[in-house]
C-alpha positions as CSV (number, residue, x, y, z in Angstrom):
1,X,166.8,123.2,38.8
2,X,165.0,126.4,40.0
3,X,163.0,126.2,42.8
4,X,160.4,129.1,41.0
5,X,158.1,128.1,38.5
6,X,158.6,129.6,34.7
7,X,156.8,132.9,34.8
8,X,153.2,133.1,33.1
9,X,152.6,136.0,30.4
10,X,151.5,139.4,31.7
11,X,152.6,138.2,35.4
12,X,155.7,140.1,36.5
13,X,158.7,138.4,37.8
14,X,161.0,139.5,41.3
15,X,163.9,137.3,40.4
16,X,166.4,137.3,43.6
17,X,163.4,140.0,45.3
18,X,161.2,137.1,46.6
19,X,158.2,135.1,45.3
20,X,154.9,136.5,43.8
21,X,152.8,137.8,45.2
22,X,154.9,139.1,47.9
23,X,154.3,138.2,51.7
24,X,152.2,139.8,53.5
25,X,154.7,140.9,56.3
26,X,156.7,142.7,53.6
27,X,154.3,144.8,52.6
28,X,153.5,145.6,56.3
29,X,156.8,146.1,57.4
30,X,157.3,148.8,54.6
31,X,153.8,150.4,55.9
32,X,155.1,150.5,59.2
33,X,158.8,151.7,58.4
34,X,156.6,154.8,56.5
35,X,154.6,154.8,59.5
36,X,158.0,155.7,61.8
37,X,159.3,158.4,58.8
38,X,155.3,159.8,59.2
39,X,155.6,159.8,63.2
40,X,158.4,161.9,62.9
41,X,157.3,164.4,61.1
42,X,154.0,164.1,63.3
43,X,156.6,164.7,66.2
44,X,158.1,168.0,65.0
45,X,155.4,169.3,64.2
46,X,153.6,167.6,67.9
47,X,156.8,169.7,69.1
48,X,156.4,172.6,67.7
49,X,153.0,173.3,68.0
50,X,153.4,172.2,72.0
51,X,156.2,175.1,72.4
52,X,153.3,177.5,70.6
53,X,150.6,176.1,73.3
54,X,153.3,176.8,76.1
55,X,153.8,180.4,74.9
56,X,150.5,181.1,74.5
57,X,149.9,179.9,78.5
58,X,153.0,181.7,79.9
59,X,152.5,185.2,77.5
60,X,148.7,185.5,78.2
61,X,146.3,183.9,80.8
62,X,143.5,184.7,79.0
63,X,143.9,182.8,76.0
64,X,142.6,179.4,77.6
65,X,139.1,179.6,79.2
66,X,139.6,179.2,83.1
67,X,138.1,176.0,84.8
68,X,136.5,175.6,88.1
69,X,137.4,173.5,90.4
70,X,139.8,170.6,88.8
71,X,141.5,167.7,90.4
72,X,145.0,168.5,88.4
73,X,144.8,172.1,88.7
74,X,148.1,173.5,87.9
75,X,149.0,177.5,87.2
76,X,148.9,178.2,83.2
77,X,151.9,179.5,83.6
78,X,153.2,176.0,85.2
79,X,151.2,174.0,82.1
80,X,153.1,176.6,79.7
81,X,156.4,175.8,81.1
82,X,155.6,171.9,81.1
83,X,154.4,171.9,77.0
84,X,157.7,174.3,76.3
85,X,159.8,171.9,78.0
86,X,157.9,168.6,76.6
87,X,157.8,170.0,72.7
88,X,161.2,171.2,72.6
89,X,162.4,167.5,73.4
90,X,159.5,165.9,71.2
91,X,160.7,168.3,68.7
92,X,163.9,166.9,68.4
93,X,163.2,163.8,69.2
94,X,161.2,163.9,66.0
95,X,164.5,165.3,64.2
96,X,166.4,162.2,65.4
97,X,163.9,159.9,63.5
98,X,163.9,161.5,60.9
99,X,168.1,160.7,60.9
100,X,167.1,157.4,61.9
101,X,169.3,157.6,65.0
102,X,168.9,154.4,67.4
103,X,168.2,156.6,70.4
104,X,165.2,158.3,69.3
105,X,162.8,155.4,68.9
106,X,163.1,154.2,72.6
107,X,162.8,158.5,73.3
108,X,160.2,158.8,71.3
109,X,157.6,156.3,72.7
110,X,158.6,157.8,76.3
111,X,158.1,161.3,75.0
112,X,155.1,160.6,72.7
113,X,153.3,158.6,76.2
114,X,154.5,161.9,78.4
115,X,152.9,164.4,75.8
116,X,149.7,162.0,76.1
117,X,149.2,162.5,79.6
118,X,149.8,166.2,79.2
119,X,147.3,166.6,76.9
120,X,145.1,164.3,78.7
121,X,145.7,166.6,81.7
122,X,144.8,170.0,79.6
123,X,141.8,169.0,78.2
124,X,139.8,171.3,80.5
125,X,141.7,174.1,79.2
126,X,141.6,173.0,75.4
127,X,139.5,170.1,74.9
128,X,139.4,169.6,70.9
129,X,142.7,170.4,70.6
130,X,143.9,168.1,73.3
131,X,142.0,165.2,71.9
132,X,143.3,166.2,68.4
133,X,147.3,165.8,70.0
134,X,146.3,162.6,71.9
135,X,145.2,160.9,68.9
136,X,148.6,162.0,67.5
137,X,150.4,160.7,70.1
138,X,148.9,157.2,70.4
139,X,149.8,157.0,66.4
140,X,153.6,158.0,67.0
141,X,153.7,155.4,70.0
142,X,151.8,152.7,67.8
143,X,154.1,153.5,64.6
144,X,157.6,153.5,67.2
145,X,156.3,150.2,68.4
146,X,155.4,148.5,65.8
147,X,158.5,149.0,63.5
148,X,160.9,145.6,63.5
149,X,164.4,145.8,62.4
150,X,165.8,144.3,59.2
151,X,167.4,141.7,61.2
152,X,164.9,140.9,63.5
153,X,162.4,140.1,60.7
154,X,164.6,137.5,59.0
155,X,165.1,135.5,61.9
């Protein structure tokens, strides 16, 4: 005896794929497993454009408006250095999602939080744009998260 009822007309059947409608958690669990393929792409391109900001500071002082007197004050030069260095390894950190590799979702959430505070400590220099990249961030850390193994789901 089946444990599913017969099907009624126009109503289409899963078979082995589950009841109908389908849960609830497996539509949100394929949302969030999109939400991790998303967040890296997000990531190279958070990488990227973080090595372009760090050129900009190192090649030409001028291209960020000076602040007065600020609590984190740093030399451009030393904030350029800092965004080279943090989007080269959010850049391929956002590669290794994108290959599914195990170490890059622990790496990313560490790298996405460390790029948050960067921006966070920039935005005198470039405020839109920093609150643009933080928003960015919190997604990638949300999406890196939130995503639950196959395995883990089951259980």
């Amino acid at each position: 005896m089946s444990q599913h009822a017969a099907p009624s007309p126009g109503r289409p059947t899963h078979g082995a794929d589950g009841p109908w409608p389908p849960r609830s958690a497996d539509r949100t669990s394929d949302w969030v497993t999109g939400g991790v393929v998303f967040a890296g792409v997000l990531m190279l391109l958070n990488g990227a454009l973080a090595v372009l900001q760090g050129i900009a500071a190192i090649a030409e002082d001028d291209v960020y408006a000076r602040v007065g007197s600020y609590v984190y004050e740093l030399n451009l030069t030393g904030w350029g250095i800092i965004h080279v260095i943090l989007g080269a390894l959010v850049l391929a950190t956002g590669y290794g999602l994108l290959k599914d590799m195990s170490w890059a979702r622990f790496a990313g959430i560490v790298l996405a939080s460390l790029s948050l505070v960067a921006q966070f400590l920039f935005l005198p220099y470039a405020p839109v744009w920093s609150v643009i990249m933080m928003a960015i961030d919190v997604f990638v850390i949300w999406a890196l998260a939130s995503r639950q193994d196959q395995a883990g789901r089951r259980a």
